[in-house]
C-alpha positions, 0 to 999 in steps of 0.5 A, a space after each residue: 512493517 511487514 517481514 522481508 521474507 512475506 514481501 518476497 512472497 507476496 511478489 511470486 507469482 501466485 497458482 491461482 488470481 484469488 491467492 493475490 495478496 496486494 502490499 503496500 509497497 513502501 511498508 508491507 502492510 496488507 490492510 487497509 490498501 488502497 489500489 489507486 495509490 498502491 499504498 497502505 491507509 497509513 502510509 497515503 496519509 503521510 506522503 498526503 500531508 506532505 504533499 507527496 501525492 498529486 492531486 491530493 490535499 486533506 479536506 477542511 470545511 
C-alpha cells in the first residue's frame, strides 16, 4: 500500500505528460498497472477471482 502523501501527488497535474505516473487506484501501487482496469496486477486478480470485473473469468484448459 502505496503512502497517502505519493497518492496525492500522483493526482496533481503534472508540468510535463512523461512525468504522469499512473496508480492503482484501490492500493496505490505503480507496477504492474494495467491501463484498461486502472488497477494493479494484484488487485485485478483478486476483484477477477471474485467475479468483480465483468467479462473476466481465470483461464483453465
Amino acid at each position: 500500500m502505496a503512502k497517502k502523501s505519493v497518492i496525492a501527488r500522483s493526482k496533481k497535474p503534472v508540468k510535463f505528460a512523461s512525468r504522469v505516473v499512473r496508480r492503482c487506484y484501490r492500493c496505490g501501487r505503480k507496477h504492474g498497472y494495467m491501463r484498461d482496469f486502472d488497477l494493479c496486477r494484484i488487485c485485478f486478480r483478486e476483484f477477477a477471482n471474485q467475479g468483480k470485473i465483468p467479462g473476466i473469468k481465470k483461464s483453465s484448459w
